[in-house]
Every structure is written in C-alpha cells, then in structure tokens.
C-alpha positions in Angstrom: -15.7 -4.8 -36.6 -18.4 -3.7 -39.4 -16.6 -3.1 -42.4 -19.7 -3.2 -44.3 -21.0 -0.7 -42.4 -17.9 1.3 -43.7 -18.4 1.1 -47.4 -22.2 1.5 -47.1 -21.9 5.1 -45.2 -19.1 5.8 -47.5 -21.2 5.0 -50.7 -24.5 6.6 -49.3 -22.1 10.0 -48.6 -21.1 9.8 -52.4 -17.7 9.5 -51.3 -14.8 7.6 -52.9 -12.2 5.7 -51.5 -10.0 8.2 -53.1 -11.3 11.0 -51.2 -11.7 9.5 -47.8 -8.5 8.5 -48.2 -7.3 12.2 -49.1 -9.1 13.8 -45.8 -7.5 10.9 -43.4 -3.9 11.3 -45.4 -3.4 7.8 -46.6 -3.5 5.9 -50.0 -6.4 5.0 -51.5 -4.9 1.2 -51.7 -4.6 1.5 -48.1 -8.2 3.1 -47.4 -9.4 0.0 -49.6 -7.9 -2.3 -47.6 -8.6 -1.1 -44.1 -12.4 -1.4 -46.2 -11.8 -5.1 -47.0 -10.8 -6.1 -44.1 -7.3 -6.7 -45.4 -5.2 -4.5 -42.8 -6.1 -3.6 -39.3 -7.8 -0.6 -37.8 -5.8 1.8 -35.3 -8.0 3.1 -33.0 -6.2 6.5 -34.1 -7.6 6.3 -37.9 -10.9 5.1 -37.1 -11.3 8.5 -35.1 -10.3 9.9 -38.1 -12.6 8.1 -40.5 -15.8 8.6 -38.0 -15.1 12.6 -38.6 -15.2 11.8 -42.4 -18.7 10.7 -42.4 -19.8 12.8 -39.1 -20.2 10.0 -37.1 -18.6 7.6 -33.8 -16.4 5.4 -34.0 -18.4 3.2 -32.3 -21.8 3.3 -34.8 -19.0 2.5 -38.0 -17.0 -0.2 -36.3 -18.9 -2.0 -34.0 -21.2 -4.8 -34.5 -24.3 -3.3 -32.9 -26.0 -6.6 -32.8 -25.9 -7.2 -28.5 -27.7 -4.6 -26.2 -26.5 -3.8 -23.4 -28.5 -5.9 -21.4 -27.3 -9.1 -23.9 -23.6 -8.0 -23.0 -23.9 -8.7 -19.5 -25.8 -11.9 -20.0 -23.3 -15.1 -19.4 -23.0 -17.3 -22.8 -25.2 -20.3 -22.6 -23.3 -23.1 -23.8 -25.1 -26.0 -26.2 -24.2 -29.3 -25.2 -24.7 -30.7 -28.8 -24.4 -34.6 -28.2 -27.7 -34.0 -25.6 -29.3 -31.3 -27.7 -28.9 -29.0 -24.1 -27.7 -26.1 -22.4 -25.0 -26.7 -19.4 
C-alpha cells in the first residue's frame, strides 16, 4: 500500500489531516496514523478517503509499479551462490 501516495494527494489538494479526517469522521491522530502507516486500512475507509480527494481506491493505495502483463509473469527466482535464475 502507497501511503506516500496518500500524503502527497492530500498536500497537493491543500488539505490537512484535520480536515480529511473531519469529511471521513475520524480523529485527526487517527487519519495521521492510517498516513504513517501506523494502523491498518479497512477497505471501508479507504472508499471513503478515495472520495476525499476524487479519486479510486486503487490509484491511492496500490503500488502501481507491475502492469498487468508483469502480474501474470511467474517470479524468477536468483540462485545467488551461482549468480542464476532456477
């Protein structure tokens, strides 16, 4: 999950903790938190927090680094003691 991502959209919307925590009706501590990775996500609030800022779900809180095409590639495994793939 992209918390990063989080904070950036929030700062680049001139938003506060404060007052994305006021339009998803928790504490700011707890908005702060969910920012720093220090408590977990519901699936519930992130819907809630995508409205906030107008966007998915998805484009906040996933890692967009794989395509589609990279996520149903099988993980090539480096045999490090032969410098290899297996």
């Amino acid at each position: 999950m992209s918390l990063v991502k989080l904070k950036n959209i929030r700062i680049n919307q001139g938003l506060t903790c404060q007052q994305v925590a006021d339009k998803v009706y928790i504490s700011k501590e707890y908005y702060w938190m969910l920012e720093n990775g220090k408590r977990r996500l519901t699936y519930e609030l992130a819907v809630k927090i995508a409205k906030v800022f107008n966007a998915s779900p998805d484009y906040i809180f996933l890692d967009n680094k794989l395509t589609t095409s990279e996520q149903n590639q099988p993980e090539r495994l480096v045999n490090k003691n032969k410098g290899g793939y297996l």
